[in-house]
C-alpha positions in Angstrom: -4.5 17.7 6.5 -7.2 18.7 3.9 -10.4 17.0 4.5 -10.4 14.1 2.1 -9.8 12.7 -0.9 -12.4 12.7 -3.5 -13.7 9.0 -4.4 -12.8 7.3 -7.3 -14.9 4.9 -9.3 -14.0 0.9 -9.0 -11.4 -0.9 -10.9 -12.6 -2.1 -14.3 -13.0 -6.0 -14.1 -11.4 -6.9 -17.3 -8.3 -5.1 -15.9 -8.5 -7.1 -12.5 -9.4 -10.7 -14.5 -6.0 -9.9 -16.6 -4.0 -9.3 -13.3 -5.4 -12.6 -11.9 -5.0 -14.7 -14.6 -1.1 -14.0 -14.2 -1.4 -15.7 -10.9 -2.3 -18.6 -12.7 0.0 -20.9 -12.1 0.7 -20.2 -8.3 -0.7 -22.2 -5.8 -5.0 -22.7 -4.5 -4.0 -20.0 -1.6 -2.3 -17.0 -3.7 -4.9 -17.4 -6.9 -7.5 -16.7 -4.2 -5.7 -14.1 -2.1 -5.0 -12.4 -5.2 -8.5 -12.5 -6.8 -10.0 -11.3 -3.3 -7.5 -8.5 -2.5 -8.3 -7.0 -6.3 -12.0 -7.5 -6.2 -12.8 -6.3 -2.6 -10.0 -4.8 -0.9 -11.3 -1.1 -1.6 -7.4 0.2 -1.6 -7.5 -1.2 -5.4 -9.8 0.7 -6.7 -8.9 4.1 -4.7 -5.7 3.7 -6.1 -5.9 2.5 -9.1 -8.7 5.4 -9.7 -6.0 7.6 -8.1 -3.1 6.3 -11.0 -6.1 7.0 -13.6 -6.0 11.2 -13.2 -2.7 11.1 -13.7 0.2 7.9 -13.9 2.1 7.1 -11.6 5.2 7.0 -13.4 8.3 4.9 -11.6 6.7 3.4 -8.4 8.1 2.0 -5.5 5.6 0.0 -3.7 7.2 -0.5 -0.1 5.6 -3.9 1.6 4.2 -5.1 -2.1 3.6 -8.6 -0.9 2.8 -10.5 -3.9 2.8 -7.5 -6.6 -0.8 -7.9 -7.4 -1.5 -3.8 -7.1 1.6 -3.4 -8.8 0.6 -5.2 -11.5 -2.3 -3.5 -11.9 -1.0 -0.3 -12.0 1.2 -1.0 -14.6 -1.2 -2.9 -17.4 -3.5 -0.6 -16.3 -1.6 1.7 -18.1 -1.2 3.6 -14.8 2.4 3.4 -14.0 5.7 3.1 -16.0 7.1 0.8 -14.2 7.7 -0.4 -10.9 10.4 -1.0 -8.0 9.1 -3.5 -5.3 10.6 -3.9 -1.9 9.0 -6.8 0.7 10.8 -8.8 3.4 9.3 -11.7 2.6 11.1 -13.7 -0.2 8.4 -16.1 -1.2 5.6 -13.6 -1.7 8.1 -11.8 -4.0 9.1 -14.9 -6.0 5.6 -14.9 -6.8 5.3 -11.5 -7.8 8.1 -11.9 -9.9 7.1 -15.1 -11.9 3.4 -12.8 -12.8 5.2 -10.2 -13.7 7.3 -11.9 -16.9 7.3 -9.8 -19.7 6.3 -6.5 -17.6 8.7 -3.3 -16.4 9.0 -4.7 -12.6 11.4 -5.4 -10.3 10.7 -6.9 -7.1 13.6 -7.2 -4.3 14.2 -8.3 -0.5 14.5 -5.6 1.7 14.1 -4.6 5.3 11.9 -1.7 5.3 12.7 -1.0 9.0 16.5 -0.1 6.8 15.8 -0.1 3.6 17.1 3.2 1.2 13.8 3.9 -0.7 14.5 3.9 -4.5 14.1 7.5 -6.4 10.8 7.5 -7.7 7.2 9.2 -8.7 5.5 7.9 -6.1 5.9 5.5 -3.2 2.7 3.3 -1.8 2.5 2.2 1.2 -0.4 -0.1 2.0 -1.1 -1.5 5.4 3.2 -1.5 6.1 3.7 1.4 8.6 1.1 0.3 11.5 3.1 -3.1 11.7 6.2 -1.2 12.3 7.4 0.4 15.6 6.7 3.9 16.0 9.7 5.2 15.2 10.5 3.1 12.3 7.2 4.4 11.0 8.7 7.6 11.2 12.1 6.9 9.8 10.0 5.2 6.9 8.6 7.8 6.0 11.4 10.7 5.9 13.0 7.9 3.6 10.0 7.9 1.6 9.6 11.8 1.6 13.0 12.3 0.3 12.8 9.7 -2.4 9.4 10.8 -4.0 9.4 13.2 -6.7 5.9 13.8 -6.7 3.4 11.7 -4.1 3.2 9.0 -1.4 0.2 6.9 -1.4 -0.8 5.3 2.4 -3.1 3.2 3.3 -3.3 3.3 7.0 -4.7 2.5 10.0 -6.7 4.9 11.7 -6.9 4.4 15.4 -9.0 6.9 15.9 -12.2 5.4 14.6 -14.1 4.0 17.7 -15.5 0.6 17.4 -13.6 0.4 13.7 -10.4 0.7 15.6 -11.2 -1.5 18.6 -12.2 -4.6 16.1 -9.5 -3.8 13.5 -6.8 -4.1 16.7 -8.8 -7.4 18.0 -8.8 -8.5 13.9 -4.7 -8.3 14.0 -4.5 -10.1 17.2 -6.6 -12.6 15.8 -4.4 -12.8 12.5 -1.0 -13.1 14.6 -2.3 -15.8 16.7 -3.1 -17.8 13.5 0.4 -17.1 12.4 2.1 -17.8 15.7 3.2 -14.0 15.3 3.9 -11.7 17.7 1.0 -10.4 20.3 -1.2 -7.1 19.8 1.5 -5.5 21.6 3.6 -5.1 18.6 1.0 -3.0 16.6 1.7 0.7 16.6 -1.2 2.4 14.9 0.0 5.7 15.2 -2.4 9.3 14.9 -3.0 10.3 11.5 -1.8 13.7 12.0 2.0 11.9 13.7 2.0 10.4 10.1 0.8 13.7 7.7 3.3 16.6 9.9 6.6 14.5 8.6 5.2 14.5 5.0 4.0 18.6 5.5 7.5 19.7 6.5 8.9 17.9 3.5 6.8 19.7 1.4 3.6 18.0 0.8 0.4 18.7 0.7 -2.1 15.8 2.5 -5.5 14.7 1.9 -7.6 11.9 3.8 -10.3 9.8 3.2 -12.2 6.5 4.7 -11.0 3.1 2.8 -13.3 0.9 4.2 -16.2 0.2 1.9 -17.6 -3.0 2.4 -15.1 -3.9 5.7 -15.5 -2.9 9.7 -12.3 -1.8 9.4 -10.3 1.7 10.1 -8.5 2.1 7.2 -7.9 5.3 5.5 -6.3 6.4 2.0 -3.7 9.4 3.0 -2.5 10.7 -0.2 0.7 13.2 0.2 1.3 15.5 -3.1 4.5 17.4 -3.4 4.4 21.5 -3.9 7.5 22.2 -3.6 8.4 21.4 -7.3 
């Protein structure tokens, strides 16, 4: 892997008020996750300053929740249009309902099966440490072969010391809430276990720290293709 990724400067607000007023009709809890993820999640801005060197073109955003990066990406001018795939139907419902009017297509799928869709570029932000180890893996040959030019991760780096240690302890936390499934089901796996799949396809990988403003390990992985 090269070093890192160069940073990127932050989303413009008017761009992030226009995503969130799309939301406006959903209920108390999604108007603020939304507003929150696009204002302080630093994966918006890395990506969406990524998308602003060069677009995206057709992206197919694997775990894209309720579509508010998508949406950014594509009235951001960033991305022609955009295929995305999420197990969970009532996060995609409300994807689907702010995205009237726009190039999007949101669908149910089980990523631990799923075909990927031909496209540009694939994201995949904060899906693949949830998964087991070698659906991780799988996910990402799938993603390899369907990507004409890059893959876009956000993942979790457990290397990180203390960042590591609380981000594990911040998921058990989150599955209790839930009534999810223990610790035990997290597989944060080396980022070198995720680039070497992604090198012998034929891309070229760069990381970088996504944490600004957050204890946690996250890391942007950007993949580029060079064979073509």
């Amino acid at each position: 892997m090269k070093p890192s990724v160069p940073d990127r400067p932050a989303a413009p607000p008017a761009l992030l008020t226009e995503v969130s007023r799309r939301y406006a009709t959903a209920s108390r809890y999604t108007r603020h996750y939304v507003r929150a993820k696009l204002r302080r999640d630093p994966a918006t801005a890395a990506i969406l300053g990524l998308a602003a060197g060069e677009s995206f073109g057709h992206v197919a955003d694997l775990g894209c929740g309720r579509g508010q990066l998508a949406l950014a990406l594509l009235l951001g001018g960033a991305a022609e249009r955009i295929t995305g795939l999420d197990g969970n139907a009532a996060h995609l419902a409300e994807a689907r309902q702010a995205a009237a009017g726009l190039v999007a297509h949101f669908a149910v799928a089980d990523l631990l099966a799923a075909p990927v869709p031909d496209c540009d570029t694939v994201l995949l932000v904060d899906v693949l440490y949830q998964l087991p180890a070698p659906a991780q893996l799988a996910l990402l040959a799938r993603a390899a072969a369907a990507a004409r030019r890059r893959i876009v991760i956000r993942a979790f780096d457990p290397a990180r010391g203390w960042r590591s240690h609380f981000g594990l302890a911040m998921e058990a936390a989150n599955r209790a809430l839930r009534g999810a499934r223990r610790t035990a089901s997290i597989h944060p796996l080396p980022l070198a276990a995720l680039a070497a799949p992604l090198a012998a396809a034929g891309f070229r990988v760069a990381a970088r720290p996504c944490w600004t403003g957050t204890p946690l390990p996250n890391v942007l992985m950007l993949a580029e293709r060079t064979d073509g």
